[in-house]
N, C-alpha and C positions, 0 to 999 in steps of 0.2 A: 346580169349585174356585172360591170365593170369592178376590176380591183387594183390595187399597184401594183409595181412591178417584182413585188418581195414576193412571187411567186410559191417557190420553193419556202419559205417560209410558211406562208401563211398554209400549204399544205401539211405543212410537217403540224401547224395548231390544228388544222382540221382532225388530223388523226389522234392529236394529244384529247380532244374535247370529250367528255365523256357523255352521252346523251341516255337518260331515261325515257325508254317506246313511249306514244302517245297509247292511252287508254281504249282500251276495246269499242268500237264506235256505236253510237248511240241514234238513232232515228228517232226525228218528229215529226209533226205534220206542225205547219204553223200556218194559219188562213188570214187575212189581211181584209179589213173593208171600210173604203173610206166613202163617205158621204159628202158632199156640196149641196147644201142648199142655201139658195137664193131666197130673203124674207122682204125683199123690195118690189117695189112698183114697175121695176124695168129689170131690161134685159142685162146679164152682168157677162163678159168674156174675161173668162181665166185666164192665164200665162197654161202653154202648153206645158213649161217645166211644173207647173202645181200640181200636176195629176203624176211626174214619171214617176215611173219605182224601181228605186234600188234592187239591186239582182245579187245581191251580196258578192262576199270574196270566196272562190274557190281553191282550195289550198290541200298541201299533204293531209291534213287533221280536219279538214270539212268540205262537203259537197254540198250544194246547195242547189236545187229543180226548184224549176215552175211547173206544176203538174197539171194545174189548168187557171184560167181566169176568164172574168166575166166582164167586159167584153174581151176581145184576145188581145194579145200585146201585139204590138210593131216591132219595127226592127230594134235591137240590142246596138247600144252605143256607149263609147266612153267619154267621161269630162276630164278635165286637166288633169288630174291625179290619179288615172285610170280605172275610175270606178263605172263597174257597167251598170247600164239602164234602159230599161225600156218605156216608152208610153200606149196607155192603154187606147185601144183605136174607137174613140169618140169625140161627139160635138162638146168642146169646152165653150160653146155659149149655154149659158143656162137661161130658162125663160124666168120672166119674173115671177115669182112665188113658186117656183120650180124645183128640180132634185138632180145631179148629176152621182151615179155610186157607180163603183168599181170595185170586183174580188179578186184578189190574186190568192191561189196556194201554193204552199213549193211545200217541197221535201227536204229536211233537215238530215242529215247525216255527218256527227261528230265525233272527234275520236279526242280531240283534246288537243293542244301543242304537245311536240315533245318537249320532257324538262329537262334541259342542262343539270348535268350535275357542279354546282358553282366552285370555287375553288379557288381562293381568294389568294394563293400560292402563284394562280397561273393567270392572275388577271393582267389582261393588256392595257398598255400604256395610251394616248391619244394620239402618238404619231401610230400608229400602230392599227388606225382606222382607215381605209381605203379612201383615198384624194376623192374620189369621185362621191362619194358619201357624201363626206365633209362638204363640199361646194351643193348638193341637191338636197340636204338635210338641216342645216344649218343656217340659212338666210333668213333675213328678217321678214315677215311676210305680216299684211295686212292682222290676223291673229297671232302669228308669235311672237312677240316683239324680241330678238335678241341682242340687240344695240342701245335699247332703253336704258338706262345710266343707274338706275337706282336697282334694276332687278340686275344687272352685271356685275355690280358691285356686291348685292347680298351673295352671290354663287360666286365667285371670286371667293370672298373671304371667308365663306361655311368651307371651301372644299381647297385650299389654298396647300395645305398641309399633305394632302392626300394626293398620290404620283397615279396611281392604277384609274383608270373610268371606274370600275367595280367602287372603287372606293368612294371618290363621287360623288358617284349615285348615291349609294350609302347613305353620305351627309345628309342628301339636296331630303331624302326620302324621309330623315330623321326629324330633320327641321319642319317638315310639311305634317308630320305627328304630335309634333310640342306647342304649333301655331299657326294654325289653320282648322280650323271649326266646319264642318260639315252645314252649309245653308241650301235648300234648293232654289232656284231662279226659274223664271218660263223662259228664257234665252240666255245665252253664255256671254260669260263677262270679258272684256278683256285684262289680259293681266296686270296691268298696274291697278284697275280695282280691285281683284283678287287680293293683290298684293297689301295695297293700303287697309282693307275691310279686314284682314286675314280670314277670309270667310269664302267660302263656294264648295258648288255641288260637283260631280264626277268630273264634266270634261273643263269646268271653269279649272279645278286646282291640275287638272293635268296640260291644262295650257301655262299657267303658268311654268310647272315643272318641265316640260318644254322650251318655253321661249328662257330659263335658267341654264338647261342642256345645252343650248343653243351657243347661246352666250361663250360657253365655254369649249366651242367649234364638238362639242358632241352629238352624233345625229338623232332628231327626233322627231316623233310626228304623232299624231292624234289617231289613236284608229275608234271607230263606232259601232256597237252589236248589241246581238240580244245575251238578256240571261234568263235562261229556259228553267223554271223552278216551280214548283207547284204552291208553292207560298205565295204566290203572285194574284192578286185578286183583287183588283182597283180599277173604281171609275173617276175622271177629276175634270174639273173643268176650270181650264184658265182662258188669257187672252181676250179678259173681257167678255167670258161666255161666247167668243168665238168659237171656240175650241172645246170638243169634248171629245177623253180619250178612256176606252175602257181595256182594259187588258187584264188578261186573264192565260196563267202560264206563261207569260211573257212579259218580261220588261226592257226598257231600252237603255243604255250603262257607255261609259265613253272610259279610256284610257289611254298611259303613252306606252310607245314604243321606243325603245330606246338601244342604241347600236352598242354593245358590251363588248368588246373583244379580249377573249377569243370565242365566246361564245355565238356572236352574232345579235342579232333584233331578237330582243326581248319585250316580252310586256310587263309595264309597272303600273298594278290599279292601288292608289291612292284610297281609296273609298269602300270596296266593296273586301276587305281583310280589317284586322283592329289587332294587327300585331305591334307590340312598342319596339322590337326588334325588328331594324331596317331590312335586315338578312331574312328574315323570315318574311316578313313582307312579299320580296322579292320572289325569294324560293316556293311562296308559298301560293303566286297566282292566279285566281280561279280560271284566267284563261287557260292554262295546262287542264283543265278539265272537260269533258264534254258538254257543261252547261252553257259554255258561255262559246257566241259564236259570232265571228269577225262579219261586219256589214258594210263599211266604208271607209277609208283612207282620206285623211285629209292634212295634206302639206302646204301646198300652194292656195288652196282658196280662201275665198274671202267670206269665211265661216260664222265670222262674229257680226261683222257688218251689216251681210245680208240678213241674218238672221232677225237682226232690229228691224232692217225695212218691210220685211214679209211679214211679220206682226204687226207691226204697223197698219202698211196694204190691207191687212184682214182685217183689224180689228176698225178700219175706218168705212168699211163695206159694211155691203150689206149682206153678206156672206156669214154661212153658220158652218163650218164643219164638224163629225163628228169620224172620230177613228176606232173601228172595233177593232181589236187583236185578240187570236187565241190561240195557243199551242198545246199541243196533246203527244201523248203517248210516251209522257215527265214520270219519274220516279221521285221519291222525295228528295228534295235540292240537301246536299251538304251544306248547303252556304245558313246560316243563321237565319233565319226570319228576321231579329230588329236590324242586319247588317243591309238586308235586301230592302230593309224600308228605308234605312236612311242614306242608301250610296244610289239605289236607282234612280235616276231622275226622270223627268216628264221630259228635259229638251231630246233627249235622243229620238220619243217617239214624232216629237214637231218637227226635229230638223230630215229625218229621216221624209217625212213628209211633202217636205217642203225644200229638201236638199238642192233641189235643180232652180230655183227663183232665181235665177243669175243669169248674167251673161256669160256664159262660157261657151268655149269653142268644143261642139260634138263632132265627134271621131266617129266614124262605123266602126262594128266588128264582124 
């Protein structure tokens, strides 16, 4: 990571920062199996990205194997925002009235983020964020909008008063607790409907609170995972009965990240906490725990858009998928049961699925 040239400063905050260890590490098993079937009279050929699978993000506080699949994977590759992926080595022509499945397992191993101990004494200013952030974090992209006139203007004037980022955020996170209602969607909104409806589920109100960050040249970006809890036990079917997703020990949950200085990228989940204090909110993120674990990055793409088209594509097929998830070797989750019913949403486990439908330029690794 590139920084500015306030070298010697920004070392002197690193050593200021006070960091709580990440939590003793935790192993799951988490097994994946997706089904295609074909309920038509003819042959149908898939998009080779329909079948890739995410390989998750491997980090200080998680590791994350593939320990075996069914058929085996190909080669490991990255799309624009460096997330890796592999495709599983089969025929995506399905015959008519036919079945295409695929298992993947990996090995979970989490320890939590470390927490920043916050400190609202020593929160940084915005010039105070690294140039190169600011210009790779901050532009307006197909889902963030931050040049939109009406969301500029609400984060403008909620956070106008307040000099520190920490503070801010604060507002932006206060405001998104007084008026915005928790709705779930089978695809992500973009944010000026968010905005208008006051209403969305995990990654809709963290797009918004995003492309609001933005606005206000502070860096942000969407990240996507599981949350590993043993309250997790649902089967649902949307997408026009395209789509049916069972999980079990596993749910799919979306949040932002957001560039704090001096602390660094933190995570703020809007949805899966119910504290009225912002500060707690913040300090209180179940990402810092081992339940919940990092799966995709998403800054540059074109998240929301495709997202509509690939529902689409399926639900005008003749295509039936069904997605089983299970993870094991879960303690009982801290997180509440009604919080995990009403912050986890369905699109993580779709877009996860169906993450690669795009034209992107892949990278080897």
């Amino acid at each position: 990571m590139r920084v500015n040239k306030a070298i010697p400063l920004f070392l002197t905050l690193i050593l200021l920062i006070q960091i709580v260890p990440a939590q003793a590490a935790t192993q799951y098993k988490y097994t994946m199996t997706y089904t295609f079937e074909n309920k038509g009279a003819t042959d149908i050929t898939l998009k080779r990205d329909d079948v890739a699978v995410p390989l998750f993000i491997n980090s200080q506080s998680q590791t994350v194997t593939v320990t075996s699949s069914s058929p085996s994977l190909g080669p490991t590759y990255t799309d624009d925002d460096g997330n890796p992926l592999a495709e599983p080595d089969l025929s995506i022509t399905i015959p008519a009235y036919g079945k295409l499945t695929y298992t993947v397992i990996f090995q979970i191993t989490s320890s939590g983020m470390a927490k920043p101990q916050f400190d609202a004494s020593k929160a940084g200013v915005i010039s105070d964020i690294p140039t190169a952030l600011v210009s790779e974090y901050t532009i307006t992209t197909e889902t963030f909008w931050s040049n939109y006139t009406e969301i500029a203007k609400i984060a403008k004037d909620l956070t106008n008063r307040e000099t520190t980022v920490l503070g801010k955020l604060t507002r932006l996170v206060k405001w998104f607790r007084a008026n915005v209602t928790y709705v779930n969607h089978e695809i992500p909104l973009y944010p000026n409907k968010t905005l208008t409806q006051r209403q969305g589920d995990c990654d809709d109100q963290s797009i918004l609170l995003i492309s609001m960050l933005r606005s206000l040249y502070i860096p942000a970006y969407l990240e996507i995972g599981a949350v590993l809890s043993s309250n997790i036990d649902s089967t649902d079917t949307v997408w026009d009965g395209h789509l049916t997703i069972s999980e079990k020990g596993i749910g799919w949950h979306g949040w932002a990240m957001v560039y704090t200085p001096p602390w660094g990228w933190i995570p703020v989940d809007l949805t899966l906490t119910n504290y009225d204090d912002p500060m707690q909110t913040i300090q209180n993120a179940p990402q810092y725990t081992p339940t919940v674990v990092s799966a995709l990055k998403i800054n540059k793409q074109e998240y929301t858009t495709l997202s509509v088209e690939t529902r689409q594509r399926i639900v005008s097929s003749n295509i039936y998928v069904t997605s089983t998830e299970v993870a094991g070797g879960i303690q009982a989750s801290w997180i509440d049961p009604t919080m995990i019913f009403l912050a986890i949403t369905l699109v993580g486990a779709i877009i996860l699925m169906f993450y690669t439908s795009r034209r992107l330029r892949k990278k080897s690794i």
